[in-house]
N, C-alpha and C positions, 0 to 999 in steps of 0.2 A: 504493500500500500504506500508505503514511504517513497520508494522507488518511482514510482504512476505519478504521485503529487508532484516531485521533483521534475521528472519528465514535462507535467503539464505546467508547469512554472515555468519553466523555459522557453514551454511554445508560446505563455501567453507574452514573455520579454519577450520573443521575437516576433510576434505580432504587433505587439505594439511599434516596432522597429517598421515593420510595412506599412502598418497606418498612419506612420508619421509623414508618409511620403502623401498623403492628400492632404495635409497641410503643408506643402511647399512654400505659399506665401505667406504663411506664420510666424515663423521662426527667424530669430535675429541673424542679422549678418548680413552684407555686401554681394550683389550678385557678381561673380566676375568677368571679365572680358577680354576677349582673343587680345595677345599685342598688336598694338597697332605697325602696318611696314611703315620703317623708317631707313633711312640708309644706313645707317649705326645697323640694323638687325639683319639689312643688305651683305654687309661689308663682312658681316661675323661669319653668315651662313659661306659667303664666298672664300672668306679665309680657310673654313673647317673643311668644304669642300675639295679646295685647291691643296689642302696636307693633306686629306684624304688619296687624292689622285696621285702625289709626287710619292706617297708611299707604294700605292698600287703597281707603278709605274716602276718603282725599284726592286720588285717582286727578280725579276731574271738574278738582280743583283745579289739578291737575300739568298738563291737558292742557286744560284753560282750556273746558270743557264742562260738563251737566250730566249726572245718572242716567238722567231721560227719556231722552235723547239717544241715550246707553251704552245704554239697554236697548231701544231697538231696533232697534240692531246685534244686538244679544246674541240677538235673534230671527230672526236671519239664517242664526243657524247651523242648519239641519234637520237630523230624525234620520238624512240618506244620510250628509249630511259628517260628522254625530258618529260616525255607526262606523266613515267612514273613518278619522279620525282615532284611534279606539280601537285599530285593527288598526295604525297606524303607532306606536303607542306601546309596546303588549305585544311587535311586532316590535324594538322597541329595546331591551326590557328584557330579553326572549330574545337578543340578538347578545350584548350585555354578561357572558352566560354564559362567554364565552369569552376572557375575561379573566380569571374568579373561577377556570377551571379549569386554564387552565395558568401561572395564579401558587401555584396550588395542587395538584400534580400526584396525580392520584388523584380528584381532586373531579368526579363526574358533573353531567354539564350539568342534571337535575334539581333535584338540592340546591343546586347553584350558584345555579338562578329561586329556591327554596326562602330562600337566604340572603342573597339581592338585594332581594325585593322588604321581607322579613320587617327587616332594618336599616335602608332606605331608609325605612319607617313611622313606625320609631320616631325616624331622624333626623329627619320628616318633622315630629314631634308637639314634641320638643324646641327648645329654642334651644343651638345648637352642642352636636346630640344625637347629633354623629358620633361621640363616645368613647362616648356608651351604645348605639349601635346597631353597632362595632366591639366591644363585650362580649357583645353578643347574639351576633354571629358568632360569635366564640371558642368562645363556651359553643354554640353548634350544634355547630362542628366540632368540639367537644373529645367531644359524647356520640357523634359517629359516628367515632371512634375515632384521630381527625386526632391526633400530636405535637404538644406544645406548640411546639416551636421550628421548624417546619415551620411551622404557623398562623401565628408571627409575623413570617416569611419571607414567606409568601404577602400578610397583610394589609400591608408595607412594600410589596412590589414593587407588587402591584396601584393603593394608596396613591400612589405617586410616580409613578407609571404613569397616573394619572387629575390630578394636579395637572400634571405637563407638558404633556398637551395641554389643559387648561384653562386653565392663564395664558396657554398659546401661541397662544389663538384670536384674542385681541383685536389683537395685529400682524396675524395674518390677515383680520382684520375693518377694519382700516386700509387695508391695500392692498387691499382690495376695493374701498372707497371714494376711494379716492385721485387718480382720473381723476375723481372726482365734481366739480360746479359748486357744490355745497355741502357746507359743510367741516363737520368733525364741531365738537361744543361744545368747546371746548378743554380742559372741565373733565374731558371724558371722555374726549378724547384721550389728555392727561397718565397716567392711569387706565389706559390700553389698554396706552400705553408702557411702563407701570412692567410690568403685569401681565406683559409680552411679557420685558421684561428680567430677571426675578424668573426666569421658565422657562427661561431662557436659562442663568442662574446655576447652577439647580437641574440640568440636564441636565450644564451641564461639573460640576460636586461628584460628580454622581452616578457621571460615567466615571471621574472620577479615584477613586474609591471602589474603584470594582470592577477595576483596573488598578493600584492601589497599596497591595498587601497592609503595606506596611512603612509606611504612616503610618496603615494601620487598626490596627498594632500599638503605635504612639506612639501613638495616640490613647488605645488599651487603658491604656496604660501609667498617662498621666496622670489616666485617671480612678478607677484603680486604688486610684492614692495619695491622692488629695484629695477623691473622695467616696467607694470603698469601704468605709471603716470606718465610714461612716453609715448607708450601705444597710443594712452587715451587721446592725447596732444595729438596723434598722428593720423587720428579717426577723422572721417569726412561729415558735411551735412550737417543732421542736426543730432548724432552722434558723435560729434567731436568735442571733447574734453571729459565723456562719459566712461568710467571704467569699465573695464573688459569681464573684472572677476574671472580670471587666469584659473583662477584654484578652480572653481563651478564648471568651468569648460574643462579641465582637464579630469575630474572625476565624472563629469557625463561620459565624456570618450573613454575614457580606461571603461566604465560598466558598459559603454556598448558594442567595443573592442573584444570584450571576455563575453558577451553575449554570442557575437556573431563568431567569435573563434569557437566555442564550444559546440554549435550549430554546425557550424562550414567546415571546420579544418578538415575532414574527408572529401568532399568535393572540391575545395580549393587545392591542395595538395593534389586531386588528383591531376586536376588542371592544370598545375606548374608540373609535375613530374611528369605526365602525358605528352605536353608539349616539348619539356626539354629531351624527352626521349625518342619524339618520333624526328625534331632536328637531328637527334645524333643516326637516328635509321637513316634521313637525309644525307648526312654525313657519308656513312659509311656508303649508299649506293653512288655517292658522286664519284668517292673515291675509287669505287671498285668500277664506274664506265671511265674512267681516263687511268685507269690500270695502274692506280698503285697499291701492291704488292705487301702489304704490312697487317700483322696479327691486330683482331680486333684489339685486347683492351691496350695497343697502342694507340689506334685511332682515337679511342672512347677517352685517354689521356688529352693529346694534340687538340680532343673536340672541347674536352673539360676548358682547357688553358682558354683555349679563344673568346669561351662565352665569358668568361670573366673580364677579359679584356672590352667586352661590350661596354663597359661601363665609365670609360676612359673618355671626358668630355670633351678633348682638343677636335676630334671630327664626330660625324653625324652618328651615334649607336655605333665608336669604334672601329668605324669601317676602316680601313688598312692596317690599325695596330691587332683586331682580331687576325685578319688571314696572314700577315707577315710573322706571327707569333706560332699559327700552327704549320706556317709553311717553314719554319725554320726548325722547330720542333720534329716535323716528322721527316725532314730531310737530315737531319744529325742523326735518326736513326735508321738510316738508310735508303728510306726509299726515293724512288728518280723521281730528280729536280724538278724535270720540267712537267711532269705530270702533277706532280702535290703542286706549283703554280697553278695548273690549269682546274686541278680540284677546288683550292680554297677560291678563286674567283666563280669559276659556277655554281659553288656552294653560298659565296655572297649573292649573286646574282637573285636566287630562289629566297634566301631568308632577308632582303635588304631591299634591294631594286626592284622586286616584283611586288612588294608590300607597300609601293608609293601609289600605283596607278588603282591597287584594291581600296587604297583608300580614298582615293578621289570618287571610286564609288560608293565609297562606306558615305562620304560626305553628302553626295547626291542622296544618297537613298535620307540622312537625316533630312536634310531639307524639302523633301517629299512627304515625311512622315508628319501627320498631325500632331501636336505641342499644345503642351497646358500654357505653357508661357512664351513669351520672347525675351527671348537675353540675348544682350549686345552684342554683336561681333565685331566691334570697332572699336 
């Protein structure tokens, strides 16, 4: 009996976590808006792009080959294995659904592709264009009628939810190789280890978070004092010089963070590990149509390394410090040069470049779709 009550105590916090979303225009707080283009975000985007490309570009260099070479692997790959590989990728960006939905309870696995692919684009165009493609979310879920503090519930958990098992891969990608007769670079060891212990870190913060209401209240406290009256000063309208009460926001989110965790962590989980696993299937069939030659759990190492290099904000989602990392990686353990080039570029091509134009339809399709509200895109 105990057990049932507890159960139903849970559904009804997470009900109420749904119902809060038909009171979208309720709840305090600022609705947010796309940055505006300016030549400053012109100039950024061109810079991140133009490092992106001069790294790409030095790809023969990294792996001690030429373009020739590269390019006719890069003809290895035929249109079977290209749709195979199409159909492993939209199948990754479809599981990933399910993560967007149950860190965000109410959110249809629809709007969830709808807001996956349409962020990941615009992350895809920027350098560290995860905060504007995190305002693009916001502003989807805010016109289909999501709460603000539910949206920012969802993008935390989801958020901490995707950096745990991405710094956690590269200890997984160690002991893969670990029985191996060749050792990883040591540069990138070091790299794997920090990454592994960074996740490490962030999983114990995150339980003591959600099991110690009373130092999310100290926390409140001190932020209370030492930067609330700045925020306040900093607030617009006719909330500007009105406290924030720091402590009250951050004990709402911590109880709706252990709400939606205790609910979701199985579907969300399986949505980040689905996804990073059917990229690494991605991985491994790229590899094996331009014929390089190397035991899985090396590949499943070289694939660990790269994703964590995602995260590297001087170009758009990484791109050149990912594939120059596993293109150097797996040609130190042997396999030919010019084929591991011509992998990690078809392998960006599928998870990078083919994720900008889905999302220019993921965009179409919001602007099509009926909205509780309008929020700015200017």
């Amino acid at each position: 009996m105990k057990s049932e009550k507890r159960a139903q105590d849970r559904t009804v916090e997470l009900d109420d976590i749904v119902a809060d979303n038909n009171l979208a225009g309720d709840d305090d707080g600022e609705t947010p808006v796309m940055p505006k283009f300016s030549p400053r975000l012109a100039i950024h985007a061109s810079l991140g792009i133009v490092l992106a490309g001069v790294i790409i570009a030095s790809l023969p260099w990294f792996t001690h080959t030429s373009w020739a070479k590269i390019g006719h692997h890069l003809d290895l790959m035929g249109p079977q294995a290209a749709l195979e590989c199409m159909g492993i990728m939209l199948l990754g960006l479809a599981v990933y659904t399910f993560t967007l939905s149950a860190a965000l309870p109410g959110l249809s696995h629809l709007k969830a592709s709808i807001i996956n692919v349409s962020g990941s684009a615009v992350s895809n165009v920027l350098p560290g264009g995860g905060a504007v493609g995190m305002a693009s979310t916001y502003m989807m879920l805010r016109s289909w009628g999501f709460a603000r503090r539910n949206i920012s519930t969802g993008l935390i958990v989801s958020g901490i939810w995707n950096v745990l098992f991405r710094v956690g891969m590269p200890l997984a990608g160690i002991a893969a190789v670990s029985q191996s007769t060749d050792a990883m670079p040591s540069i990138v060891r070091r790299g794997a280890w920090w990454g592994g212990v960074i996740g490490l870190l962030l999983l114990i913060g995150f339980v003591v978070a959600l099991s110690r209401p009373q130092w999310t209240a100290w926390l409140g406290d001190q932020l209370d004092e030492r930067v609330g009256p700045l925020l306040a000063r900093m607030r617009r309208g006719d909330n500007k010089g009105t406290p924030l009460h720091i402590k009250h926001l951050l004990l709402d989110q911590r109880a709706r963070i252990s709400t939606v965790t205790k609910h979701g962590w199985f579907p969300m989980s399986l949505g980040v590990i689905g996804q990073l696993g059917l990229w690494f299937l991605l991985f491994w069939r790229v590899m094996a149509a331009v014929h390089v030659d190397l035991p899985v759990a090396d590949l499943f190492a070289a694939y660990a390394i790269s994703r964590l290099m995602t995260a590297i904000p001087f170009t758009p989602g990484g791109l050149g410090f990912t594939e120059a990392s596993a293109a150097v990686v797996l040609t130190f353990w042997g396999a030919n040069p010019p084929a591991v080039a011509a992998g990690v570029l078809i392998f960006a091509l599928f998870t990078h470049i083919a994720e900008i134009p889905l999302g220019a339809f993921g965009w179409l399709a919001w602007w099509a779709m009926p909205k509780v509200g309008a929020p700015s895109t200017g």
